[in-house]
N, C-alpha and C positions, 0 to 999 in steps of 0.2 A: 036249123040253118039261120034263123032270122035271130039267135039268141050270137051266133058265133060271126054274123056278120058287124050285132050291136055291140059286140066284144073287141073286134078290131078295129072299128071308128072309135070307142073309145080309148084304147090305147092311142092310139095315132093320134087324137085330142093333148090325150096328157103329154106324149112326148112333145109337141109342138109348145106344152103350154111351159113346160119346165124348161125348152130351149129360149123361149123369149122369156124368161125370168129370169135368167142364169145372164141372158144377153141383156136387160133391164139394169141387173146389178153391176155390171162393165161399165155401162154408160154412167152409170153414179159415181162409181168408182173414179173412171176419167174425166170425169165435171169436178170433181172435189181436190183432183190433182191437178187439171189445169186451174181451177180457183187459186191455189196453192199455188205455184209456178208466178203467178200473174201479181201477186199479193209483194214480191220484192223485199220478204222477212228473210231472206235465207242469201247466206252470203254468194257470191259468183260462180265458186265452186262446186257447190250442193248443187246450183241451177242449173249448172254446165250439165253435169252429171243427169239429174234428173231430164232433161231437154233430149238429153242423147237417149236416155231409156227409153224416154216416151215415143222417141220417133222408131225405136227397135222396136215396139208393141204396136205399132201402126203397121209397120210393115211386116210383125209376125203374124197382124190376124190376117192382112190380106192374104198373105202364102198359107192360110187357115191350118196355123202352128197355135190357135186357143192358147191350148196346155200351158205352151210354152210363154206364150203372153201374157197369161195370167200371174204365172209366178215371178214376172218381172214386174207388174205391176203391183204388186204385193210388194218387192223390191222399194217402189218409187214411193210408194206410201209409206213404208217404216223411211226412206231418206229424210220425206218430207214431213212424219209425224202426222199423217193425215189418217187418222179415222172411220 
């Protein structure tokens, strides 16, 4: 019992620890697109574009659409060339 109970606090560990690393890389990810955004290398229209995304990924994580944020942010990065 004491083997199957140390088996479920550590699951419960790893999943906790893989969700705030998954969430770590987001926040990198949208610090390196706002850097980019902010930088004023990229003509008006890229910016428009990227502005509009960005604020669609904001509002898709709060209605907790991830998935669906992520692959726009993916989006905002290939616009911007950001790495």
């Amino acid at each position: 019992m004491k083997t199957l109970k140390f088996l479920i606090a550590t699951a419960i560990a790893g999943a906790c620890l893989c969700a705030s690393a998954a969430d770590a890389a987001y926040m990198t990810d949208v610090k390196k697109v706002d850097a980019a955004l902010k930088s004023g290398t990229y003509p008006p229209s890229t910016t428009d574009e990227a502005r509009r995304l960005r604020g669609d990924i904001e509002r898709m994580m709060k209605e907790e659409r991830e998935a669906e944020a992520m692959k726009l942010l993916e989006q905002v990065k290939q616009l911007l060339n950001v790495r």
